[in-house]
Every structure is written in C-alpha cells, then in structure tokens.
PyMOL commands that place a pseudoatom at each C-alpha (Angstrom):
pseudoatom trace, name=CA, resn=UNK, resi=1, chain=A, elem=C, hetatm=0, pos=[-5.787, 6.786, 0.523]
pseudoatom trace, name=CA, resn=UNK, resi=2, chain=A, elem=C, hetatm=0, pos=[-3.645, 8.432, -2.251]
pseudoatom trace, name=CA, resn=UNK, resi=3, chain=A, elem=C, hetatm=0, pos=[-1.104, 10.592, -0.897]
pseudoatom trace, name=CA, resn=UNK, resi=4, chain=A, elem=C, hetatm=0, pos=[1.583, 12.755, -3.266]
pseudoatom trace, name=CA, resn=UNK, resi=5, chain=A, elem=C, hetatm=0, pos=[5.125, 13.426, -1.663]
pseudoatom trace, name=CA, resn=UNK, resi=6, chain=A, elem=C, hetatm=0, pos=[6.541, 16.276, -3.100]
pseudoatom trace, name=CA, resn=UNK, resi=7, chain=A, elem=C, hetatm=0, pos=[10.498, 16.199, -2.466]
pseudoatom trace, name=CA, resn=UNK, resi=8, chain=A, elem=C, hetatm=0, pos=[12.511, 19.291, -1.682]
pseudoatom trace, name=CA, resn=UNK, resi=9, chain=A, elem=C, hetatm=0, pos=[16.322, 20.503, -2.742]
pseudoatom trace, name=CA, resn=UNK, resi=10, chain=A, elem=C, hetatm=0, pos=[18.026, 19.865, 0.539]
pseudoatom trace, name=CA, resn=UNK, resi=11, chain=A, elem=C, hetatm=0, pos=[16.028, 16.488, 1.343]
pseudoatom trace, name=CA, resn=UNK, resi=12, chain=A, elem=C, hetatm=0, pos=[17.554, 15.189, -2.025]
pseudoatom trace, name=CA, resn=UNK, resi=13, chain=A, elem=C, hetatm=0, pos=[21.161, 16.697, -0.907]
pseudoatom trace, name=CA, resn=UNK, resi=14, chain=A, elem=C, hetatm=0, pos=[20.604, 14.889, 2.402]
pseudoatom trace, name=CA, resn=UNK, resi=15, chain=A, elem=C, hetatm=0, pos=[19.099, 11.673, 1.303]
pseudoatom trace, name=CA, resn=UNK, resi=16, chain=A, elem=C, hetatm=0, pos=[22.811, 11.461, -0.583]
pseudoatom trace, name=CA, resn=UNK, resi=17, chain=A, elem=C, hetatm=0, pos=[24.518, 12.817, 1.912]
pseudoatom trace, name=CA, resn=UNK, resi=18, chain=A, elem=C, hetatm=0, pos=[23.424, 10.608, 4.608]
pseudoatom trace, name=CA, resn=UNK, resi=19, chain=A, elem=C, hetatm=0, pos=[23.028, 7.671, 1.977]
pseudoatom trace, name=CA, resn=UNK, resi=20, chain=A, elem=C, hetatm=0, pos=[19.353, 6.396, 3.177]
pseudoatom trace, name=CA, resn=UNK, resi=21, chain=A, elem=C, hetatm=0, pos=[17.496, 5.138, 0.406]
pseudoatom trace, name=CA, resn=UNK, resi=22, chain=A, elem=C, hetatm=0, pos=[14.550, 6.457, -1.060]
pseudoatom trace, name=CA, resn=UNK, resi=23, chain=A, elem=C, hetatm=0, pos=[12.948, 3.452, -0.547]
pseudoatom trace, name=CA, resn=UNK, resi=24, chain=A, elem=C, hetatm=0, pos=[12.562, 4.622, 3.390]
pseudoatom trace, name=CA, resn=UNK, resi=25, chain=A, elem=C, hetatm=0, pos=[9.363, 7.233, 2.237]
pseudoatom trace, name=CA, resn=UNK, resi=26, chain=A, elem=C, hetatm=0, pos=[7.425, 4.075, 3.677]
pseudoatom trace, name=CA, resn=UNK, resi=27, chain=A, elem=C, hetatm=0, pos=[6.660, 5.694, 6.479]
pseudoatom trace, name=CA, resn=UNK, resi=28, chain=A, elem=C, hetatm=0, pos=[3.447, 5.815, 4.876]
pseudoatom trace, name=CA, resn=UNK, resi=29, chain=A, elem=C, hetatm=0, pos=[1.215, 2.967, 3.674]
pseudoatom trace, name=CA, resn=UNK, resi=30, chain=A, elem=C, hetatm=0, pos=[-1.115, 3.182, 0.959]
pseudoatom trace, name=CA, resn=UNK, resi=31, chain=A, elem=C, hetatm=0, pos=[-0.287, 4.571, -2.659]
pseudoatom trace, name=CA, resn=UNK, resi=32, chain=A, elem=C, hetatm=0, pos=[1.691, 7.293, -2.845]
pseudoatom trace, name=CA, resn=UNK, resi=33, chain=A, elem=C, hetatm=0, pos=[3.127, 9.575, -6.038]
pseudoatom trace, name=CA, resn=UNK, resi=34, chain=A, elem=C, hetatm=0, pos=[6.692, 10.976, -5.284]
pseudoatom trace, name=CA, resn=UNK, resi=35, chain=A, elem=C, hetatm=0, pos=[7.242, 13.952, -7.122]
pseudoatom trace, name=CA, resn=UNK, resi=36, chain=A, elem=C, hetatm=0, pos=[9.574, 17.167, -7.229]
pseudoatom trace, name=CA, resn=UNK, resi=37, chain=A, elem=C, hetatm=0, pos=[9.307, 20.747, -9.232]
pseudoatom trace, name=CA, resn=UNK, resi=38, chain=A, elem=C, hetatm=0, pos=[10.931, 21.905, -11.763]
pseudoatom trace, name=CA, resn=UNK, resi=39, chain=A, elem=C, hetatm=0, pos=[12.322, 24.600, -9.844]
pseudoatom trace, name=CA, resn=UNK, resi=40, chain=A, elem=C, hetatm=0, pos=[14.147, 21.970, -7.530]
pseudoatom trace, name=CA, resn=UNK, resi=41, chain=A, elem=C, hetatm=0, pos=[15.550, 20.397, -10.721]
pseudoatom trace, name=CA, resn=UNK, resi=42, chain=A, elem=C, hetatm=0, pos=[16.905, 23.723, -11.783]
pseudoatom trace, name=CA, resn=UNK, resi=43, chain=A, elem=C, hetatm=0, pos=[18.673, 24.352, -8.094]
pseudoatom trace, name=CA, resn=UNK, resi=44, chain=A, elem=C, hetatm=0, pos=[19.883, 21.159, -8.014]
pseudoatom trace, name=CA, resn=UNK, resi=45, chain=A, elem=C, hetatm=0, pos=[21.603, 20.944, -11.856]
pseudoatom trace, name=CA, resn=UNK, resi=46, chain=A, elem=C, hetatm=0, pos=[22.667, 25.170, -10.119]
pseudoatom trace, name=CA, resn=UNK, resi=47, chain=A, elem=C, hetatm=0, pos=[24.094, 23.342, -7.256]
pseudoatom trace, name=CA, resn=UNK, resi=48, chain=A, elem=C, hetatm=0, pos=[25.968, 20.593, -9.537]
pseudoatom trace, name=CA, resn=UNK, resi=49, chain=A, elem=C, hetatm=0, pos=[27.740, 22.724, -10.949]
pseudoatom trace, name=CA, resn=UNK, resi=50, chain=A, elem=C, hetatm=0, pos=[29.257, 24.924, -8.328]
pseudoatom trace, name=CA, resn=UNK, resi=51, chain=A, elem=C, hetatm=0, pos=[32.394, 24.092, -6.616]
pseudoatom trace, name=CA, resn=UNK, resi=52, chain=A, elem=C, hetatm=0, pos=[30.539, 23.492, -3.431]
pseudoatom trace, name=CA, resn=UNK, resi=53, chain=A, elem=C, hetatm=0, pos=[30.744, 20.773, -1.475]
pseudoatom trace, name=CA, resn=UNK, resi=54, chain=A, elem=C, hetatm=0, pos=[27.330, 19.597, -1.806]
pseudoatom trace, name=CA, resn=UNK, resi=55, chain=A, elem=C, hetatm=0, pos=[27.691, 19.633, -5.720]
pseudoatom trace, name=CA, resn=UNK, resi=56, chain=A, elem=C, hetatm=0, pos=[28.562, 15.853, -5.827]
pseudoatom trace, name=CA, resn=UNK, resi=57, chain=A, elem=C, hetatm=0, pos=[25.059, 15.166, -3.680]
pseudoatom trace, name=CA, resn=UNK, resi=58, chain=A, elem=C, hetatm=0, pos=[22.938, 17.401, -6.252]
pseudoatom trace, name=CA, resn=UNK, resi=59, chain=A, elem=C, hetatm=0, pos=[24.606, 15.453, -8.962]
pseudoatom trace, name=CA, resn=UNK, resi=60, chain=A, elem=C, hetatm=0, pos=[23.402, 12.768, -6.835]
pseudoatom trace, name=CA, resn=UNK, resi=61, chain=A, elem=C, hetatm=0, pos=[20.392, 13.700, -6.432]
pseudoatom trace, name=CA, resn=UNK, resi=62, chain=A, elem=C, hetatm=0, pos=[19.805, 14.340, -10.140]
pseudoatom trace, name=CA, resn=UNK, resi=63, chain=A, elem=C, hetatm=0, pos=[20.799, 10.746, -10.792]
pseudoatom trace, name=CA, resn=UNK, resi=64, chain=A, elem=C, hetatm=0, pos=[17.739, 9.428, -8.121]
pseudoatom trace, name=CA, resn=UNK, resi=65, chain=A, elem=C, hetatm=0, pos=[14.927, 11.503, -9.956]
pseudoatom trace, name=CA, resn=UNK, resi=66, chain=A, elem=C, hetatm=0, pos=[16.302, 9.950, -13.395]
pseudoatom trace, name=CA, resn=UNK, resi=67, chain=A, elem=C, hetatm=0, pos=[16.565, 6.788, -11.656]
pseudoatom trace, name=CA, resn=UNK, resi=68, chain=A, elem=C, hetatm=0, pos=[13.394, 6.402, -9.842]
pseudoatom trace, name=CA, resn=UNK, resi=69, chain=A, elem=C, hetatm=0, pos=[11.419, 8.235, -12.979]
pseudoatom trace, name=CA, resn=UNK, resi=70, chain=A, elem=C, hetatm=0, pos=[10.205, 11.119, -10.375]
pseudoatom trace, name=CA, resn=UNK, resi=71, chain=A, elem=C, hetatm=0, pos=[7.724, 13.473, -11.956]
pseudoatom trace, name=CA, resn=UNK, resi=72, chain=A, elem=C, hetatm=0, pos=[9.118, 16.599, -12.252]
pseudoatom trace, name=CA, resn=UNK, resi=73, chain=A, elem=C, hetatm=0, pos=[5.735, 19.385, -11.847]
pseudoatom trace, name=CA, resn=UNK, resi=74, chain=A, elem=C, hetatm=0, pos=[6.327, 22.762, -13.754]
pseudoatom trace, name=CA, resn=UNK, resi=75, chain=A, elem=C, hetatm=0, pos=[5.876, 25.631, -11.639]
pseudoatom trace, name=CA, resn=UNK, resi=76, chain=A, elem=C, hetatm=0, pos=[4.992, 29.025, -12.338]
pseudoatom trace, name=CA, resn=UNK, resi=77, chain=A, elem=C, hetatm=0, pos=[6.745, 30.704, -9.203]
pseudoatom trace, name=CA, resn=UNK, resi=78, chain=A, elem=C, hetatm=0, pos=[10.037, 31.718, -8.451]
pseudoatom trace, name=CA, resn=UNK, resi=79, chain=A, elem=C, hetatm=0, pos=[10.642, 30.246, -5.747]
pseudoatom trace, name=CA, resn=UNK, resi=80, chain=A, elem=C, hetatm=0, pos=[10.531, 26.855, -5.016]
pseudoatom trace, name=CA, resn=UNK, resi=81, chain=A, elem=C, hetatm=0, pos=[9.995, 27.250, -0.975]
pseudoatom trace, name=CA, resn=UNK, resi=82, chain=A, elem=C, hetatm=0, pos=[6.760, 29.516, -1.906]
pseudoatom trace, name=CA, resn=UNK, resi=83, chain=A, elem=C, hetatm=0, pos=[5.679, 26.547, -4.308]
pseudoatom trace, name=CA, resn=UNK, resi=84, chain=A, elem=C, hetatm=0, pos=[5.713, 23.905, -2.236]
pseudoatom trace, name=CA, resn=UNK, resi=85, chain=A, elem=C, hetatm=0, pos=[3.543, 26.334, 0.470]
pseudoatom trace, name=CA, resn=UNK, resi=86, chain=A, elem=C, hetatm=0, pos=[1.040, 26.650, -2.406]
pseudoatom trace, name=CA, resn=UNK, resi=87, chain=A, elem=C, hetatm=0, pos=[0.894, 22.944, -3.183]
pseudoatom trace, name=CA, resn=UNK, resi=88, chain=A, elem=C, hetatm=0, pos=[0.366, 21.671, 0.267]
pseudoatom trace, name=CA, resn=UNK, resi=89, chain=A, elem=C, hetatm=0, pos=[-2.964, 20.091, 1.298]
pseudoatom trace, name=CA, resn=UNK, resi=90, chain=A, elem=C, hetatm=0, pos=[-3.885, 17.055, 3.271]
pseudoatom trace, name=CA, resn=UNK, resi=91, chain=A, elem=C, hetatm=0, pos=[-3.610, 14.668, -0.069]
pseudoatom trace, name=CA, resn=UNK, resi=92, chain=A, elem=C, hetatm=0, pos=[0.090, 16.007, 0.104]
pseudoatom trace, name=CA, resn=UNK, resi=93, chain=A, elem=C, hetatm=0, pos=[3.439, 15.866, 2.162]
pseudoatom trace, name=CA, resn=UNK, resi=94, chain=A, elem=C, hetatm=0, pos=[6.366, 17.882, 1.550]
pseudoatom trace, name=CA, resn=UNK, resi=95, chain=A, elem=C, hetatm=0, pos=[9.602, 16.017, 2.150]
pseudoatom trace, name=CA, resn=UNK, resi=96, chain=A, elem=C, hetatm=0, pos=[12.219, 18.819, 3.120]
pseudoatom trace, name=CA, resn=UNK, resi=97, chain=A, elem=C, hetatm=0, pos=[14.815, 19.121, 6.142]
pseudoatom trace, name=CA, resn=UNK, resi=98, chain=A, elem=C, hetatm=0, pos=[14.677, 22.918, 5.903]
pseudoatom trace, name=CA, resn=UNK, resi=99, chain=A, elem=C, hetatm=0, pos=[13.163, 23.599, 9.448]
pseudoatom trace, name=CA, resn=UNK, resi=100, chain=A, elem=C, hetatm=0, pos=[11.784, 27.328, 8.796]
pseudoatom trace, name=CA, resn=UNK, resi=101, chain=A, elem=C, hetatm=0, pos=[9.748, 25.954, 5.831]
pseudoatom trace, name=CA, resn=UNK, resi=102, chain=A, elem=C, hetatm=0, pos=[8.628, 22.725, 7.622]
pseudoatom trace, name=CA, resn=UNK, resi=103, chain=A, elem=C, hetatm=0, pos=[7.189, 25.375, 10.897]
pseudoatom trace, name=CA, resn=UNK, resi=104, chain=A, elem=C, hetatm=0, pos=[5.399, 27.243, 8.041]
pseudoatom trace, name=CA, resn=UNK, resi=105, chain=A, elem=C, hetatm=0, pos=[3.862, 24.001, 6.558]
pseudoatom trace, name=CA, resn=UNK, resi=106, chain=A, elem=C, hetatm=0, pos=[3.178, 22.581, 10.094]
pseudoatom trace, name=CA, resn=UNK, resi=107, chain=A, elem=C, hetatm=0, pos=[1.074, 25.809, 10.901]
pseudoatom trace, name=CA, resn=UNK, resi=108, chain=A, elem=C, hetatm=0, pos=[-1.326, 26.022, 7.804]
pseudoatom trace, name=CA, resn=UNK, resi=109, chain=A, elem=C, hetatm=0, pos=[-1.739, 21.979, 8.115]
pseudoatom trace, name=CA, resn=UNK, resi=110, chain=A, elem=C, hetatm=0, pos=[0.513, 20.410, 6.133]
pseudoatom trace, name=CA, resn=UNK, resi=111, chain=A, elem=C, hetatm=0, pos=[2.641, 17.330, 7.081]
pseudoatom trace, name=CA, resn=UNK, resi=112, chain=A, elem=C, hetatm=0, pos=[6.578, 16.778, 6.388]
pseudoatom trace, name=CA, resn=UNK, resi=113, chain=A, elem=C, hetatm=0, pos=[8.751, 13.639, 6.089]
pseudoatom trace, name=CA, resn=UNK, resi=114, chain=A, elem=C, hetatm=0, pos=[12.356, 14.974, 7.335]
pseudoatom trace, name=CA, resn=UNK, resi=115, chain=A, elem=C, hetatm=0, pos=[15.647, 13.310, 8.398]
pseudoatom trace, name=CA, resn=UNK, resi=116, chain=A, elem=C, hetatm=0, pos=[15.776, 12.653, 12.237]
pseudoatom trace, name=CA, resn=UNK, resi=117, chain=A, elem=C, hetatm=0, pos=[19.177, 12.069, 13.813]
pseudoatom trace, name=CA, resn=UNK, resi=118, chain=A, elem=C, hetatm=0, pos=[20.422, 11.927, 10.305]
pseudoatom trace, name=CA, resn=UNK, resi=119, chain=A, elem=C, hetatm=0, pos=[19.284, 8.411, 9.420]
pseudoatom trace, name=CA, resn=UNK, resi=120, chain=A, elem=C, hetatm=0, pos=[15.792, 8.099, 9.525]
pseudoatom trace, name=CA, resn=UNK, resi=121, chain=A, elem=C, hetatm=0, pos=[12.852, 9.592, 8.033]
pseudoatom trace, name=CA, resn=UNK, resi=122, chain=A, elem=C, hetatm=0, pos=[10.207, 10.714, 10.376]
pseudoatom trace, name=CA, resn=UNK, resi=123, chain=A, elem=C, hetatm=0, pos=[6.409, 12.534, 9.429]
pseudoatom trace, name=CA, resn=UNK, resi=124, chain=A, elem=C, hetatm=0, pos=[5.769, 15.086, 11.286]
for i in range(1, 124): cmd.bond("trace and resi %d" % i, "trace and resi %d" % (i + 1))
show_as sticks, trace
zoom trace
C-alpha cells in the first residue's frame, strides 16, 4: 500500500535537534512519498533567520528537504497546522511532535509518526 508522510515544522526542528535520521520513517513498510508544504518551508527559512535557538535546526532542516529532494506541496491556507488537518486521510500520516495537533488528527482518523523519549519515532 502507498502511503504519503507529510512532515511538519517542529518534527524537522526535532529530527535535528535530537539528530535521528530520516531514514528512521521505516516504521512503515511498503512505498511511501515523504513530503512537506510550502508553508512549512516558509516557517522554517522564518525560523532560520531569527536569533532563536532553534534557528540552526531550521537551517537544518532546510538542508534535509534539499538533501533528500522532499516535495514541497503548495498550499492555499494560512496556516500550516489547518493544512495538514485538511490533507489527512488514511493514504496519509502526518509526522509532527506538536501534541494538540496530533489529538486533533488522532480524533478525525488520522495517524502520526512523532518522537518518543526523544530518540525514536513511533506511529500512533
């Protein structure tokens, strides 16, 4: 079965932070498409360049959608939370560590990869 991983802001910022490797999204078998938005390029290059201290983990995670050629999906809302609501389904998993948005996926059906104990990924 196909499945499409969409990846979130903060999972990129985390994936640096906690230096796992994207390679660890096989917690699923099968093919898979990992993909992020447009609007999560656009916070991230925001958070770059900031003085805060997760800047040098959004440059980061800049670098791993360049790196792994990640298709980047244009969006047409304004916020990137409310897109990745609209563009859950069971063909697709949102990868974010933001636990309010992962309840709201969880109750309309749709699964999440997240960082457990900071060093794994777990679907849930």
């Amino acid at each position: 079965m196909f499945m499409r991983i969409i990846l979130d802001t903060n999972f990129l910022i985390d994936l640096n932070r906690y230096k796992i490797d994207l390679e660890n999204i096989n917690v699923l078998t099968g093919k898979k498409e990992i993909i992020t938005l447009d609007l999560v390029v656009r916070e991230l290059n925001r958070i770059a360049l900031s003085r805060k201290r997760d800047s040098k983990y959004a440059k980061l995670g800049l670098k791993l959608i360049n790196l792994h050629k990640i298709k980047i999906l244009p969006s047409s809302e304004k916020s990137a939370d409310k897109a990745l609501i609209n563009l859950g389904n069971k063909n697709t998993i949102i990868a974010t560590n933001d636990a309010k948005l992962r309840k709201k996926l969880r109750s309309i059906g749709v699964k999440t990869i997240y960082l457990r104990a900071k060093k794994r990924l777990e679907l849930g």
